[in-house]
N, CA, C and O atoms as a printed pandas DataFrame, in Angstrom:
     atom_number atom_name residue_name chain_id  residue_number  x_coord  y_coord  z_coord
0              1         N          UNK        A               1   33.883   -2.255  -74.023
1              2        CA          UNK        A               1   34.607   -3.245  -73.252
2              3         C          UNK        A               1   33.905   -4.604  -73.373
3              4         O          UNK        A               1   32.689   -4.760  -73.480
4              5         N          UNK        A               2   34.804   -5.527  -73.343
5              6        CA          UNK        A               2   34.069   -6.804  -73.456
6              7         C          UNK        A               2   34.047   -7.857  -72.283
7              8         O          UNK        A               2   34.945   -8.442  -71.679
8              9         N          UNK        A               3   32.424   -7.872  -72.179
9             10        CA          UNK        A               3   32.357   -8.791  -70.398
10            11         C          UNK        A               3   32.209  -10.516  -70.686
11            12         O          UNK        A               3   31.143  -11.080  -70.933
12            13         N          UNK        A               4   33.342  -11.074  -70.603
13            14        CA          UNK        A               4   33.036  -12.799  -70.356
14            15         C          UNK        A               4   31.736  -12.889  -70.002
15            16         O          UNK        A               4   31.158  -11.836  -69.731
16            17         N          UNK        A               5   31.077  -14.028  -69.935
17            18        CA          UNK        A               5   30.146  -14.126  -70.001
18            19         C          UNK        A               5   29.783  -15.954  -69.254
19            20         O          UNK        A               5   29.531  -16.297  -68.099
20            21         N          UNK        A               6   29.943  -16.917  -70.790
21            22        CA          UNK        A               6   30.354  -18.169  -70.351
22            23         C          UNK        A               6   29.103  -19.047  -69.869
23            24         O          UNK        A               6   29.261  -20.052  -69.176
24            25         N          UNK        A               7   27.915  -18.613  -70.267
25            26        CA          UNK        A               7   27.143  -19.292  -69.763
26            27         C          UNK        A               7   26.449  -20.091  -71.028
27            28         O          UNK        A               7   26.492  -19.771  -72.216
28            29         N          UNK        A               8   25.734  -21.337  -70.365
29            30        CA          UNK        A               8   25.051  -21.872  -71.986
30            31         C          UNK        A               8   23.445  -21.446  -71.295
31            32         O          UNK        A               8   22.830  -21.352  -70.232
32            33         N          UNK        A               9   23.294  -21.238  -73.155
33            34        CA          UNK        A               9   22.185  -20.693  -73.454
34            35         C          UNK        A               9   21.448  -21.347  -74.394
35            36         O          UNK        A               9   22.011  -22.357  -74.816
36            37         N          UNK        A              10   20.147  -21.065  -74.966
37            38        CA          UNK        A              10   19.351  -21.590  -75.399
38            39         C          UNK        A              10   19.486  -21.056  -77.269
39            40         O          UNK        A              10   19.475  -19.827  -77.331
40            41         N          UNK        A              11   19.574  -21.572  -78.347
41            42        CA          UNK        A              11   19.403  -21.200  -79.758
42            43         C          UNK        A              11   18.593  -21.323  -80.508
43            44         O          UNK        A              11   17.978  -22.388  -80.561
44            45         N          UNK        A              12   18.360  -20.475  -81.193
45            46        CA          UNK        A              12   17.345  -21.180  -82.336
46            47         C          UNK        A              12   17.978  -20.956  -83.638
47            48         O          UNK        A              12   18.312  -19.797  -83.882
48            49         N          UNK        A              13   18.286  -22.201  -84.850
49            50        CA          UNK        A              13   19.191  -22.382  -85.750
50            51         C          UNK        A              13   18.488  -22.555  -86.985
51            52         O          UNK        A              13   17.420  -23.167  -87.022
52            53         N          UNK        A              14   19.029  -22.047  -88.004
53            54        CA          UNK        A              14   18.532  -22.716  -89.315
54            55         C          UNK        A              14   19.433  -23.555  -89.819
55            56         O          UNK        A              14   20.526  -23.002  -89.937
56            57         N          UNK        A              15   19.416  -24.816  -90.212
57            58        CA          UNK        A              15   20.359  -25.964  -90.687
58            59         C          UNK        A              15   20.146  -25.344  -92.617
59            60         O          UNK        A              15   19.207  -24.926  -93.294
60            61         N          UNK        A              16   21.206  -25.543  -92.780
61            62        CA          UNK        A              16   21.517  -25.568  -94.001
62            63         C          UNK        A              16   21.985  -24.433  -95.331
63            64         O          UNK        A              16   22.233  -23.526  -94.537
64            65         N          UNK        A              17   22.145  -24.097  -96.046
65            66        CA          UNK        A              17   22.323  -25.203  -96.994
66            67         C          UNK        A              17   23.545  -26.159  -96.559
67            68         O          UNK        A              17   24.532  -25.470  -96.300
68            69         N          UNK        A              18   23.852  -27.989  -96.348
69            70        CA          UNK        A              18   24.793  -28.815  -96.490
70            71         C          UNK        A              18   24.668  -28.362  -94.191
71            72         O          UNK        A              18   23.814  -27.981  -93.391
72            73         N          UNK        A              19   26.001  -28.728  -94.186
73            74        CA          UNK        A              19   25.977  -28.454  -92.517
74            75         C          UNK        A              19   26.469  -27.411  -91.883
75            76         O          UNK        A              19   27.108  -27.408  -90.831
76            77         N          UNK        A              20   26.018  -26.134  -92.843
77            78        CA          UNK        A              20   25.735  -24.630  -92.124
78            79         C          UNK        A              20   24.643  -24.474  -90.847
79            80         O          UNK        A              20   23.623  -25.144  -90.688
80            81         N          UNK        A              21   25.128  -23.449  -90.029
81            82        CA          UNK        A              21   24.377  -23.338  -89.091
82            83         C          UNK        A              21   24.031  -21.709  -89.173
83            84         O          UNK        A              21   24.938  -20.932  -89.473
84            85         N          UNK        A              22   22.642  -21.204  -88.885
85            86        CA          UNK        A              22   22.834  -19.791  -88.667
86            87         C          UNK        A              22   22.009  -19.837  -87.930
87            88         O          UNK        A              22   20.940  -20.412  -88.132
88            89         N          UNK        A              23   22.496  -18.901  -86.329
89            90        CA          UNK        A              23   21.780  -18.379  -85.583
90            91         C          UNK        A              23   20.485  -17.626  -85.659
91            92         O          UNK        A              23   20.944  -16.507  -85.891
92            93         N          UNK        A              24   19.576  -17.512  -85.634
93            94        CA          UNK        A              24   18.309  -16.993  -85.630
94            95         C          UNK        A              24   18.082  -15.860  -84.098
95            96         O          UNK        A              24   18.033  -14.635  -83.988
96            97         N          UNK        A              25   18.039  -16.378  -83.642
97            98        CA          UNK        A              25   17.439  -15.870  -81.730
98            99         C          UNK        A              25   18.219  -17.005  -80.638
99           100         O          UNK        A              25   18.606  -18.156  -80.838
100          101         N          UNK        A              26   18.252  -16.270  -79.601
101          102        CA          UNK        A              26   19.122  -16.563  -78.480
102          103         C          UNK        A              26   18.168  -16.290  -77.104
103          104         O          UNK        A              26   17.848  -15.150  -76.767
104          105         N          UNK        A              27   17.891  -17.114  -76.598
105          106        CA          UNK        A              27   17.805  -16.546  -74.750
106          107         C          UNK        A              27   18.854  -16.412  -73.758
107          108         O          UNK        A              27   19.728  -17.267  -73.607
108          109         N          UNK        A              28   18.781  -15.466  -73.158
109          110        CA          UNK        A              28   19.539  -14.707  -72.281
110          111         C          UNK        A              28   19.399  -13.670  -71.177
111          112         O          UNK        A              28   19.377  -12.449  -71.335
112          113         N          UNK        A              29   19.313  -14.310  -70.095
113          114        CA          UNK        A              29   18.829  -14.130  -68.834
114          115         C          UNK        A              29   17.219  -13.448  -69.123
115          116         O          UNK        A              29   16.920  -12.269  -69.314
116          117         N          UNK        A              30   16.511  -14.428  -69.083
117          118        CA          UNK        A              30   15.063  -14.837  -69.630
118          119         C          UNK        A              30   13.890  -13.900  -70.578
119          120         O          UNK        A              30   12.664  -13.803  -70.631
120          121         N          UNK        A              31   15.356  -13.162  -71.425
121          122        CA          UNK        A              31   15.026  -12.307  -72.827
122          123         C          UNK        A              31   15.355  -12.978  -73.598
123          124         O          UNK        A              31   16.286  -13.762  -73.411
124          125         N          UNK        A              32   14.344  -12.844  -75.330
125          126        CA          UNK        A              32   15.176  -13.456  -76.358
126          127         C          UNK        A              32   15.958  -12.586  -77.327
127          128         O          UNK        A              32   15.444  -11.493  -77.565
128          129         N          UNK        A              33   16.610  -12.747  -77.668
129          130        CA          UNK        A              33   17.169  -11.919  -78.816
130          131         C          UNK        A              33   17.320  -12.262  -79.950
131          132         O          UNK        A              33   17.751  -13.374  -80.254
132          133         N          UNK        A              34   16.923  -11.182  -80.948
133          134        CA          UNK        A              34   16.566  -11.563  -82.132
134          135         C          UNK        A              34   17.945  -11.271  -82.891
135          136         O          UNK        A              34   18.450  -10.170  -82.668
136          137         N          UNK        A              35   18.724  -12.295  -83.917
137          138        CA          UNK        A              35   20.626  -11.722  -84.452
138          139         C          UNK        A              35   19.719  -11.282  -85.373
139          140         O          UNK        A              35   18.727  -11.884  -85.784
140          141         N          UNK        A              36   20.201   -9.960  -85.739
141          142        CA          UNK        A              36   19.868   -9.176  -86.855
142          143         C          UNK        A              36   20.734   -9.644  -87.405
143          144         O          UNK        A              36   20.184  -10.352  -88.248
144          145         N          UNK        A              37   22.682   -9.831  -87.615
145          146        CA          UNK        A              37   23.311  -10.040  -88.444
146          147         C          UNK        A              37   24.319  -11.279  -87.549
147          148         O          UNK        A              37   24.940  -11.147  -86.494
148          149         N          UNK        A              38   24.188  -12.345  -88.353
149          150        CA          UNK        A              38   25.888  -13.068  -88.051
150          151         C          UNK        A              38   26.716  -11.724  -88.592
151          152         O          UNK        A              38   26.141  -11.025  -89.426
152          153         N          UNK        A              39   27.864  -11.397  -88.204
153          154        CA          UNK        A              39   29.269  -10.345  -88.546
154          155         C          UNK        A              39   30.097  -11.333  -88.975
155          156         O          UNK        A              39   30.355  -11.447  -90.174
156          157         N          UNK        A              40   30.560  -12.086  -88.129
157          158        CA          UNK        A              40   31.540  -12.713  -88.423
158          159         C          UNK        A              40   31.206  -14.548  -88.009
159          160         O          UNK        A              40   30.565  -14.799  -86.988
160          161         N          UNK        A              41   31.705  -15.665  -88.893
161          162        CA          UNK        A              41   32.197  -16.797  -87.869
162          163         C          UNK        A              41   33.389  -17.891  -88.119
163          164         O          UNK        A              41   33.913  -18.065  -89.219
164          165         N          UNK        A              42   33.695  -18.516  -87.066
165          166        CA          UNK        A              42   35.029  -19.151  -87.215
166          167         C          UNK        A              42   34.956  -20.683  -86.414
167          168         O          UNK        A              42   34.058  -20.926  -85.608
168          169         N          UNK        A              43   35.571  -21.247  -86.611
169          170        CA          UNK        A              43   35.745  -22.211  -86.209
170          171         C          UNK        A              43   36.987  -23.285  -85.193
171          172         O          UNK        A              43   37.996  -23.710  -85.754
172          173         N          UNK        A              44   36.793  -23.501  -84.159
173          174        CA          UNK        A              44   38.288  -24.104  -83.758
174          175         C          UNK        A              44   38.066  -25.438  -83.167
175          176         O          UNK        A              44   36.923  -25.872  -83.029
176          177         N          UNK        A              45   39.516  -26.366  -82.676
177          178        CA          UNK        A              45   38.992  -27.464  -81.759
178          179         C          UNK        A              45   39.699  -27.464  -81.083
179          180         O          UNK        A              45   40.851  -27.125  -81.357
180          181         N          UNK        A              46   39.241  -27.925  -79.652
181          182        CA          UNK        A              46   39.294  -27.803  -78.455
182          183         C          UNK        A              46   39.746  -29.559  -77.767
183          184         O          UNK        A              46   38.904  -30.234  -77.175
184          185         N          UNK        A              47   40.849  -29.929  -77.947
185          186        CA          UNK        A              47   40.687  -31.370  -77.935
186          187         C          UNK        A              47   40.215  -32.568  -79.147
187          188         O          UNK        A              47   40.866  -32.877  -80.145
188          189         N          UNK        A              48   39.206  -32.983  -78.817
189          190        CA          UNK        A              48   38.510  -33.558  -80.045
190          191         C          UNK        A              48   37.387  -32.974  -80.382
191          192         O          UNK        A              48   37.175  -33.339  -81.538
192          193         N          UNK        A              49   36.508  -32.246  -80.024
193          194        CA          UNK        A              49   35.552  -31.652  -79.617
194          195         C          UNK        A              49   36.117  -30.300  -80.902
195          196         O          UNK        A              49   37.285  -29.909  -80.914
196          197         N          UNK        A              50   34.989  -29.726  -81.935
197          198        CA          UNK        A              50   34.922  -29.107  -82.633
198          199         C          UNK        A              50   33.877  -27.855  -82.149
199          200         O          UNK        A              50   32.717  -28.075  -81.801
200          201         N          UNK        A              51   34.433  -26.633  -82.185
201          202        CA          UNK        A              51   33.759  -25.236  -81.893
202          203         C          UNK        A              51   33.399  -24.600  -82.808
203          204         O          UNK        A              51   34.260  -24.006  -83.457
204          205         N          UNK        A              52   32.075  -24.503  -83.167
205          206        CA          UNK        A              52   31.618  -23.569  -83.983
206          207         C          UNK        A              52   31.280  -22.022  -83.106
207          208         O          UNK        A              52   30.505  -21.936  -82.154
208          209         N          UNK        A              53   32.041  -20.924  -83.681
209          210        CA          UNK        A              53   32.033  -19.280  -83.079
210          211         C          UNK        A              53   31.285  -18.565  -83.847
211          212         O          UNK        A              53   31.556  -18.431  -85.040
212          213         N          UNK        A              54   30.149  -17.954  -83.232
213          214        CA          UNK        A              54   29.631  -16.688  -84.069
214          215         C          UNK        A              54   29.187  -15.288  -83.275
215          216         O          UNK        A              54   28.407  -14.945  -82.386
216          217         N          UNK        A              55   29.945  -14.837  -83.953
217          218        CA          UNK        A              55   29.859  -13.042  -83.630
218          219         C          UNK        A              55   28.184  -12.547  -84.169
219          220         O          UNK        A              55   27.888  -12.330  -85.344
220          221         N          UNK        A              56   27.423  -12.466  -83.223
221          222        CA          UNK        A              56   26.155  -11.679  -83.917
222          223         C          UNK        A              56   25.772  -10.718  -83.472
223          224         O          UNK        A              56   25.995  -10.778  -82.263
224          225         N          UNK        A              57   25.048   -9.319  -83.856
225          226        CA          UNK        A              57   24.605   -8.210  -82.882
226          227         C          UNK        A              57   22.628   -8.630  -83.400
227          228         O          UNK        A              57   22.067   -9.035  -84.418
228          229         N          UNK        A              58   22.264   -8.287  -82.210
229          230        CA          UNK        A              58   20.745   -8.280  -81.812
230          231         C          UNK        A              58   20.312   -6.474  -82.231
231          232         O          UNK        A              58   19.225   -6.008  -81.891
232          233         N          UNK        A              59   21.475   -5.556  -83.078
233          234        CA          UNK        A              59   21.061   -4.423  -82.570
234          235         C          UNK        A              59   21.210   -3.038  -81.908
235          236         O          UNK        A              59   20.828   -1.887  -82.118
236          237         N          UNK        A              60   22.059   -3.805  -80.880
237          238        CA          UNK        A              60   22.305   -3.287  -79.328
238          239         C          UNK        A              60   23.652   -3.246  -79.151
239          240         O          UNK        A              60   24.436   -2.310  -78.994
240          241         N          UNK        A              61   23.856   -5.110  -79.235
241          242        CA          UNK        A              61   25.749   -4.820  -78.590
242          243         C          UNK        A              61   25.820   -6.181  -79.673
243          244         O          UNK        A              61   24.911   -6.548  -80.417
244          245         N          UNK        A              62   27.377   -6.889  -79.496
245          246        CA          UNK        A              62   27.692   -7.876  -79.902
246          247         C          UNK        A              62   27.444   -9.286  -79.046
247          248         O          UNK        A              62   26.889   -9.077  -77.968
248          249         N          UNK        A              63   27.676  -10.332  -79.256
249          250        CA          UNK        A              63   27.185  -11.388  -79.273
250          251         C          UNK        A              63   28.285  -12.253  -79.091
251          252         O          UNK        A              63   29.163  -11.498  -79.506
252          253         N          UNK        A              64   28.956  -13.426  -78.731
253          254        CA          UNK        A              64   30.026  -14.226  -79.267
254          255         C          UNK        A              64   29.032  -15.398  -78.765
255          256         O          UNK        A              64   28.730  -15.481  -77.575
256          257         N          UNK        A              65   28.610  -16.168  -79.593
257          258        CA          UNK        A              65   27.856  -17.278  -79.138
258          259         C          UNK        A              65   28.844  -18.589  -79.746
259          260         O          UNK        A              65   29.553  -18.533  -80.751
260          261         N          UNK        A              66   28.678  -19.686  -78.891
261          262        CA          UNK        A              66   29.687  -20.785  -79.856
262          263         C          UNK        A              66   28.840  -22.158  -78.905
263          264         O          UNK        A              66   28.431  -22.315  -77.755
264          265         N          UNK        A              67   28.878  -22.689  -79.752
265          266        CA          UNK        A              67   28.365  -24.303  -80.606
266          267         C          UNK        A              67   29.422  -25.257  -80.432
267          268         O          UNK        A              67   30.440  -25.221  -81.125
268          269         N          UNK        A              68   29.132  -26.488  -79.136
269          270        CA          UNK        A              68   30.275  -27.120  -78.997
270          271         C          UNK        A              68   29.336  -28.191  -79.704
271          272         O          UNK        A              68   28.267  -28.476  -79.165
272          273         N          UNK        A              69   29.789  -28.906  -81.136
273          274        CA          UNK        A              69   29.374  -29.769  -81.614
274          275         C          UNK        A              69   29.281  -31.116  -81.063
275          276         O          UNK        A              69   28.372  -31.927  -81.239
276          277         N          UNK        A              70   30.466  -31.260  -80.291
277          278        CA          UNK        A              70   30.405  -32.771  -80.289
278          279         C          UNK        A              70   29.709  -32.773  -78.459
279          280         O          UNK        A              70   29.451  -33.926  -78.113
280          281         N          UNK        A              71   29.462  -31.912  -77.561
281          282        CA          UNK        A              71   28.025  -31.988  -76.718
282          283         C          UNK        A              71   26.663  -31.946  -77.245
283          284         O          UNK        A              71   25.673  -32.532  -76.808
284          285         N          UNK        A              72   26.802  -30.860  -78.639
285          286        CA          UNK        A              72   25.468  -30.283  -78.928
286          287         C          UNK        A              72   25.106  -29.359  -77.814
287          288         O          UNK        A              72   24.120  -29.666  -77.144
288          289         N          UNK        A              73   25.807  -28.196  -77.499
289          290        CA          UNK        A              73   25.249  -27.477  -76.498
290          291         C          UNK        A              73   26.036  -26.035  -77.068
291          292         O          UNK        A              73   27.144  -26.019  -77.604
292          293         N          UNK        A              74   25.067  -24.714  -76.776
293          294        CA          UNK        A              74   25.345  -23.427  -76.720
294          295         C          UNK        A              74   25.920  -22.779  -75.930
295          296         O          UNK        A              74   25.152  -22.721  -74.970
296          297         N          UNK        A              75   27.145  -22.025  -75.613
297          298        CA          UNK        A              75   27.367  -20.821  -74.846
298          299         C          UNK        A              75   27.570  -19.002  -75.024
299          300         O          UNK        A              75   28.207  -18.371  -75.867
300          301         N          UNK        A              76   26.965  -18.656  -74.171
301          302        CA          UNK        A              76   27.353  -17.053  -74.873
302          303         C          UNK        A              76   28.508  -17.130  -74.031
303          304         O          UNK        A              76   28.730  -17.770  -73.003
304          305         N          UNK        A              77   29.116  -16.415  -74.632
305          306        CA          UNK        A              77   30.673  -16.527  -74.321
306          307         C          UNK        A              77   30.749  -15.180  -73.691
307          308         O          UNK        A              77   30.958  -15.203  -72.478
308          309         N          UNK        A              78   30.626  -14.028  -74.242
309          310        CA          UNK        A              78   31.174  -12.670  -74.664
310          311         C          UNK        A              78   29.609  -11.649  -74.847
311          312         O          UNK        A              78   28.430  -11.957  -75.024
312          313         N          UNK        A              79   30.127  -10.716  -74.742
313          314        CA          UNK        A              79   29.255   -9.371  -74.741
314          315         C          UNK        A              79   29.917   -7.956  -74.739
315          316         O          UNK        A              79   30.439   -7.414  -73.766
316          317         N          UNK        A              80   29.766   -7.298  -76.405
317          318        CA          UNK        A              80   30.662   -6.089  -76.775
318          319         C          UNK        A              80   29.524   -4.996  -76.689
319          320         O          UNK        A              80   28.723   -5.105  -77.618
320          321         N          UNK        A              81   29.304   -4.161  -75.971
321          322        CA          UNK        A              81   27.934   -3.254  -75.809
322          323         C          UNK        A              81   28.539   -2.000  -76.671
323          324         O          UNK        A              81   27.865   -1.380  -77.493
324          325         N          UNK        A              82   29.960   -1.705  -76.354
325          326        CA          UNK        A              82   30.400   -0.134  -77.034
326          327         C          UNK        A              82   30.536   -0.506  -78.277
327          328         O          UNK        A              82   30.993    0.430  -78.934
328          329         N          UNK        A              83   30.272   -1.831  -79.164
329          330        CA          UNK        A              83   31.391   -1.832  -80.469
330          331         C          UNK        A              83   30.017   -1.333  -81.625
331          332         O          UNK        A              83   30.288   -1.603  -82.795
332          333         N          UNK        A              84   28.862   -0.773  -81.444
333          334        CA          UNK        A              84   27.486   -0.239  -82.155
334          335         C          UNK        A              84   27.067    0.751  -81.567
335          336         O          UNK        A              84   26.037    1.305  -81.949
């Protein structure tokens, strides 16, 4: 089952190659988590404001973390614990 979530959180990113982003580790409620894998990511906009989405698992469960570019700020959105 998947629990909303919605809170911003803290990232750690690797820039590049060009203006790729990949998640590395995440804090979340004052654990870090290490993304073993981006799965999936996508992109949408929200107004003017551009959303970068990424699906990652730490492992454990899934992840939906997203990247509001034009704040520069993180939210975990989402949390899939049964889908591993």
């Amino acid at each position: 089952m998947v629990q909303r979530i919605s809170e911003p959180i803290r990232v750690g990113v690797i820039h590049g190659p060009g203006a790729r982003l990949r998640p590395v580790w995440f804090d979340w409620q004052r654990r870090k988590h290490e993304v073993r894998e981006v799965t999936y990511h996508w992109r949408h906009r929200a107004g003017n404001e551009l959303m970068l989405h990424y699906s990652v698992t730490d492992g454990t469960a899934l992840y939906e973390l997203v990247y509001n570019t034009a704040e520069q700020t993180w939210t975990l959105e989402s949390i899939d614990a049964e889908k591993l």
